[in-house]
N, C-alpha and C positions, 0 to 999 in steps of 0.2 A: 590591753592599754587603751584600744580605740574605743572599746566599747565605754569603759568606765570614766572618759576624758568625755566622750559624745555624751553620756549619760550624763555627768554633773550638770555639763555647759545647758543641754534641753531642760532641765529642772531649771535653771536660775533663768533662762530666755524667757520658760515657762511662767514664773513667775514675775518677771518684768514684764510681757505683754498681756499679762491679765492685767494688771497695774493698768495698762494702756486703754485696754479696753473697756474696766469700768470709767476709764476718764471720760471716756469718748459713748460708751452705753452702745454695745455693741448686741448685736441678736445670737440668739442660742446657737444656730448652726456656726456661727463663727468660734465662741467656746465650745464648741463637738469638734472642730479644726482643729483647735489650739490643743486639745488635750493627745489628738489623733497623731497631731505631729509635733509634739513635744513631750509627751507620756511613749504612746505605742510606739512610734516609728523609732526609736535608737535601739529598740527591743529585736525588732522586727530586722531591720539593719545585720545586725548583729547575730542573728538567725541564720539568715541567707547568705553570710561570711563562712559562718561556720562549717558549711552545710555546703559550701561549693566545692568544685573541683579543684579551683587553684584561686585561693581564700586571699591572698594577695593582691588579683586580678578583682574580686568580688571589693575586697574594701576599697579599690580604690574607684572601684565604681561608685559605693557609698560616699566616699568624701566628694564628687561631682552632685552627687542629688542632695547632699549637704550644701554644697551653695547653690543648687536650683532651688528649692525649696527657701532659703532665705532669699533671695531673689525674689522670688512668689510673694511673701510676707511682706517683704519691705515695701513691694507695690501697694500688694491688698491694704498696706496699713496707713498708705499716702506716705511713705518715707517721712517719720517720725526721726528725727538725726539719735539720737542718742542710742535709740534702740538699733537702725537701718548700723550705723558704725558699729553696735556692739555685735551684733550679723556679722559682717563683713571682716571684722577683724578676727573673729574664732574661726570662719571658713577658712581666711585666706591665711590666717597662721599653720591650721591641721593639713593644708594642701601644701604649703611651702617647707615643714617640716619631712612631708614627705616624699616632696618632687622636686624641691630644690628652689631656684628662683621663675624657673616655667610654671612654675603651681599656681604663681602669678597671675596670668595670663589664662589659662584655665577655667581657675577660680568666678574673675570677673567677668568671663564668657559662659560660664555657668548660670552665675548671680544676672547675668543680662538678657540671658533666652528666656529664664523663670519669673525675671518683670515685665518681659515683653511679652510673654503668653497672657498671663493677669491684664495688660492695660489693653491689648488686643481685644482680650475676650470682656472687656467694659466692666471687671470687678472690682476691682482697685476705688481708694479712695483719693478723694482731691487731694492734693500736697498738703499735708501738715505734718512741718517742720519741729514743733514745738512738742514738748513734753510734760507734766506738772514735775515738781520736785521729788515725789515720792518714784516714779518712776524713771525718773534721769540716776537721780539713785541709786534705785536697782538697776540700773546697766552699768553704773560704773565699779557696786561689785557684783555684778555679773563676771563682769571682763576683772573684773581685779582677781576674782577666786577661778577664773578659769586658766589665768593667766602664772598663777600661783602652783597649780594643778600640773603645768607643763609642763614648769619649771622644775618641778620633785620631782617628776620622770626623769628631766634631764641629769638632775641631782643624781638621782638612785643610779641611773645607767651609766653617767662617767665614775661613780664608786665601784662600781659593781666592774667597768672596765679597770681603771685603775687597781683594784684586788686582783684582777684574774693576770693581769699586765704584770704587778707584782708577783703575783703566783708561778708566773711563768720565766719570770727571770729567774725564781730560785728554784726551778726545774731546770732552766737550763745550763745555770753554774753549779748542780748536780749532778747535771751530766757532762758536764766539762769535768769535774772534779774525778768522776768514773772515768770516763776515757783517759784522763792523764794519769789516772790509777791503775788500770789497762796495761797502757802504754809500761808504765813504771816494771808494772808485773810484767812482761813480755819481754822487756829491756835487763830485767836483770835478777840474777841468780836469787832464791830466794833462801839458799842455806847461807849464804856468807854475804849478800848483801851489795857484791859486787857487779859490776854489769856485766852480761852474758855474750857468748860467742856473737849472735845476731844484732848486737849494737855493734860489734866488733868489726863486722861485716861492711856495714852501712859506716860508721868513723873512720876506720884505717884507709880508705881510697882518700877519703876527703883531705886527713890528714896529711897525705901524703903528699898530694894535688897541692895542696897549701906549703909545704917545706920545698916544694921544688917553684913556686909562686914567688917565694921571699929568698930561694937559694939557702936554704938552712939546712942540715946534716936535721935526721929524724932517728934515733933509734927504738931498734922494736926488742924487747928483753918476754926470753918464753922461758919460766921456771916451770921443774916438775919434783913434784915430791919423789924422794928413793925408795925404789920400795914399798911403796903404798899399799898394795897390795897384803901383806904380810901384817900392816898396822889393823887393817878390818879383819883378819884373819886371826889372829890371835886378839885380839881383843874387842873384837864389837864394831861394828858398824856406827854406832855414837859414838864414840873415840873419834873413831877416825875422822866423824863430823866436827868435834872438836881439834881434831889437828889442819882439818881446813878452814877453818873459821882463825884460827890463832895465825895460818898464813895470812889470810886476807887481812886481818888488823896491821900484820907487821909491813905487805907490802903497801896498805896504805899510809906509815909512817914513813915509807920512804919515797912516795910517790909527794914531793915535793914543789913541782914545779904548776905552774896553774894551770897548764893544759895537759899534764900528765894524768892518762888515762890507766884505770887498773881494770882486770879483767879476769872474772872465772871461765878461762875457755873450753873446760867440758874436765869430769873427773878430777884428778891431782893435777890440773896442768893448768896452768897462770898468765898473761902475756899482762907487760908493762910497756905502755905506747908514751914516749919522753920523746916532743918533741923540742926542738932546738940544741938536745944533745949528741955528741958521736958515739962512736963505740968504746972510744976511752970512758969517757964521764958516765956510759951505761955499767960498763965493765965493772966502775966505783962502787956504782948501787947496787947492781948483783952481787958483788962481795960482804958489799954493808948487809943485805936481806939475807945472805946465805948462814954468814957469823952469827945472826941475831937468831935468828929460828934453830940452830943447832944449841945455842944458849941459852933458849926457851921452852925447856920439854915441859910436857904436863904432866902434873902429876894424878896418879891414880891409884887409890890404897895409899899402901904404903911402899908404893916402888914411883919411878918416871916412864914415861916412854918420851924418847926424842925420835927424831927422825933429821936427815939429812937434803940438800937442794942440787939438784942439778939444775945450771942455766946455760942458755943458749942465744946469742948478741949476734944483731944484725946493723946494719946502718945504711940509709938512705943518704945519697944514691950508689955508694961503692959495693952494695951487697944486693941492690934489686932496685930498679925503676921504678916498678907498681906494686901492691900492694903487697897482692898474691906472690911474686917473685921475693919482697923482703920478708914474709911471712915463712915462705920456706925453706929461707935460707937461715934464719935462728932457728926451726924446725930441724937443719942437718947441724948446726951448731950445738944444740943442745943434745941432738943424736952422739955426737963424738965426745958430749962430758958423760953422756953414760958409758958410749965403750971405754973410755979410758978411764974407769972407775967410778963415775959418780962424785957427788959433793963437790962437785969445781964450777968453773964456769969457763966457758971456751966463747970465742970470737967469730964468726963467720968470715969464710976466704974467698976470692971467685973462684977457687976449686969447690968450696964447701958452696958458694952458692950455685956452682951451674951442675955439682951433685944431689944440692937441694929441689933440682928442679926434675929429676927423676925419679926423687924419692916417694 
């Protein structure tokens, strides 16, 4: 960019102080100057950038001998105002774009060493201020096309940010959309749909913490299919993915409540977290889930297979404090509807829960 902005600008300067100098009828070694540092020198510059060790440190050396060298000129030429500002104002922009507002100061310590070395050493011409038309002219589109030149830098590189700025928000709501896609997957069963034991883990404290926050009964309901076992066994392992899939619909028709949680807790086994209800109103719904799934078998061929519910009801705080204590107290609850035959659903007792805590 340095090179190709320093390049334009020495062509157009180039051609406004030849302007000048046939005004003024200048001698040959000063057109051998003019070409040497306004031809060669942006070349040259731009060489020894390349070509350094820390090319950074090199151009910004370059932009100081850019306004030395105008400095030089604008003495050697008697400060002509039109040309001396159009100087001044390409320096002190290329330095201020790249040093901020000290470039400033820099700049015209630069432009002041390089007229002072000229009027020192008695090269310089006497002050003329004045310009003809053709070359007041060419300075002002000098500075117009140079100034034009900076601008479509600046164009291109706020586009070029604004794309990649763009590009990177929808990288990054890509990857939000992955990690809560993650999450989603890590959270929750992916044959039935339901969330898994390790949400289950991380919710049932919280929930629990909160019904005893507001003083509200919480029941925790753990179904297991009967006999399960036997359904993959005589008939296939997709069956039987079917028979857990057809619980998971029905116990979330009966997961009604807005923060009632449903849950594939590992195998045939289910837990329904109803908060704000006791063990009566759970009791309700394990009968409503138990009736509905024995009245829903599937069919295959030309026969059905059903299957049957044991459930096991706990409640916050009369069956467990924490979580783990009401978790395994429907755990012995549902223990005792399989010993006593299966298909029922039993209540947890503080005998059942302080046998649930052994179990």
């Amino acid at each position: 960019m340095n090179r190709r902005n320093r390049s334009i600008f020495y062509v157009l300067l180039l051609l406004t102080v030849a302007s000048y100098l046939l005004q003024v009828g200048a001698s040959p070694m000063t057109w051998v100057l003019l070409v040497l540092q306004f031809a060669v020198y942006p070349q040259v510059a731009y060489f020894v950038a390349l070509h350094a060790d820390d090319q950074r440190k090199a151009e910004h050396r370059n932009q100081l001998l850019d306004g030395f060298w105008a400095g030089c000129w604008m003495a050697g030429l008697g400060f002509p105002l039109w040309i001396a500002f159009a100087m001044f104002a390409g320096a002190c922009l290329h330095m201020v774009v790249f040093y901020g507002l000290r470039g400033l100061p820099m700049v015209l310590a630069a432009m002041g060493l390089g007229a002072g070395l000229v009027a020192l050493a008695g090269s310089g011409r006497a002050l003329h201020f004045d310009t003809d038309l053709r070359t007041t002219a060419l300075s002002m589109l000098s500075l117009t096309l140079f100034f034009v030149t900076y601008a479509l830098d600046g164009y291109r590189r706020a586009m070029y940010q604004h794309a990649s700025e763009m590009k990177l928000r929808a990288q990054v709501k890509e990857i939000e959309a992955l990690q809560a896609q993650l999450y989603q997957q890590t959270m929750c069963d992916p044959l039935t749909g339901l969330l898994n034991r390790r949400h289950l883990e991380k919710a049932l404290p919280s929930a629990v913490d909160l019904a005893r926050a507001q003083g509200r009964p919480l029941a925790l309901l753990v179904v297991d299919i009967d006999h399960f076992k036997h359904v993959n066994d005589e008939h296939g392992h997709a069956v039987g993915d079917e028979v857990l899939q057809a619980l998971a619909l029905l116990m979330k028709d009966v997961a009604v409540g807005q923060d009632d949680l449903v849950y594939r807790y590992g195998g045939e086994e289910f837990v329904l977290v109803l908060p704000g209800r006791d063990a009566d109103a759970a009791r309700n719904t394990a009968e409503q889930l138990r009736l509905a799934f024995v009245g829903k078998p599937i069919r295959r061929g030309d026969g059905w297979i059903g299957a049957t519910l044991s459930c096991g009801i706990a409640e916050f705080p009369t069956h467990g404090l924490h979580a783990r204590e009401l978790l395994r107290s429907a755990d012995a609850a549902l223990y005792r509807a399989k010993a006593n035959g299966r298909n029922r659903t039993e209540t947890s007792s503080a005998a059942l829960a302080e046998f649930g805590r052994h179990v």
